[in-house]
N, C-alpha and C positions, 0 to 999 in steps of 0.2 A: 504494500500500500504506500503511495505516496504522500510524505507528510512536512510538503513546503507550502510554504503559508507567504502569499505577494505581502504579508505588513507587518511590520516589525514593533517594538516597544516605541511609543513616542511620538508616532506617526501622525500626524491630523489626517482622520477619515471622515467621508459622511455616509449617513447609512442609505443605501438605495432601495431595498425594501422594508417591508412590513409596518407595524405601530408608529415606528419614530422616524420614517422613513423623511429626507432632507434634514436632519440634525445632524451638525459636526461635531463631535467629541474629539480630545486624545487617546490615543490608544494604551491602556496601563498595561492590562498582560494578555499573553498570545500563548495558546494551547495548538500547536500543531501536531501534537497525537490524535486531539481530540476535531479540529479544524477548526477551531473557535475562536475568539476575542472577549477581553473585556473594555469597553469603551466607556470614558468618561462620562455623566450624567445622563446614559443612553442606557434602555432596557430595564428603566428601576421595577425592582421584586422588592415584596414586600415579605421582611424573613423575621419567624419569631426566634427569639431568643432569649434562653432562660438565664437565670442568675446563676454563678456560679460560685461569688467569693460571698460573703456574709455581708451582709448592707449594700451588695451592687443591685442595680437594677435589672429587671427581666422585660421584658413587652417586643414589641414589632417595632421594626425598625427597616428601613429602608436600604437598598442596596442594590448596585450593579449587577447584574447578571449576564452571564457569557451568551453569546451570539456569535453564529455561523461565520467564520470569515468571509463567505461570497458574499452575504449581503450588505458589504461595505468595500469603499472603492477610498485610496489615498486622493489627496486636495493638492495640486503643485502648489508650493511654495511663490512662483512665480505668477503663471495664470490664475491662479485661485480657480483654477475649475476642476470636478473632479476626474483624475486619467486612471490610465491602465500603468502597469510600471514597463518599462521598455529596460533594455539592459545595454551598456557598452563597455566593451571589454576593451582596456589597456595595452599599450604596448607592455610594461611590466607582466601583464597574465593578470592583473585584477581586475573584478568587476564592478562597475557604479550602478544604481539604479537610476535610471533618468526618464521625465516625464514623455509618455507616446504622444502628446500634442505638440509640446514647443521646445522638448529637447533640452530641457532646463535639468537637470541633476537635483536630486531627492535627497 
């Protein structure tokens, strides 16, 4: 099974399907075993949680929840629109990711 994932930690994405679909978040963490993301302020789940130490509190509380990496696409840096990532490889042998509209480096 293939387990690369086009977005990395950090990344500004927006999401282009479902509930929250055209909100941009950062991208905090990336599960590519799983194929998923957790995106800044994007997919909030509401998760109970019990007390654990003596005098903490327990109740519902709010929190991100992981989503599918396809349904979010990287924002250039440069165009601010959202691309595909396109890649160019180096005369050294490294590779850059760089935006498939205007060629801009990610």
């Amino acid at each position: 099974m293939n387990n690369k994932v086009h977005v990395k930690t950090g990344d500004t994405v927006v999401v282009i399907s479902g509930k929250d679909k055209g909100k941009k978040g950062t991208v905090l963490a990336v599960s590519p075993k799983e194929g998923k993301v957790i995106v800044e302020k994007i997919n909030m789940v509401s998760k109970h949680v019990k007390p654990r130490k003596m005098g903490e509190q327990g109740g519902i509380i709010k929190a991100e929840g992981a989503m599918y990496a396809s349904k979010v696409q990287i924002v250039c840096p440069r165009c601010k629109k959202p691309t595909r990532v396109a890649h160019n490889i180096n005369s050294d042998g490294t590779k850059d990711r760089i935006c498939a509209k205007c060629k801009e480096q990610i």
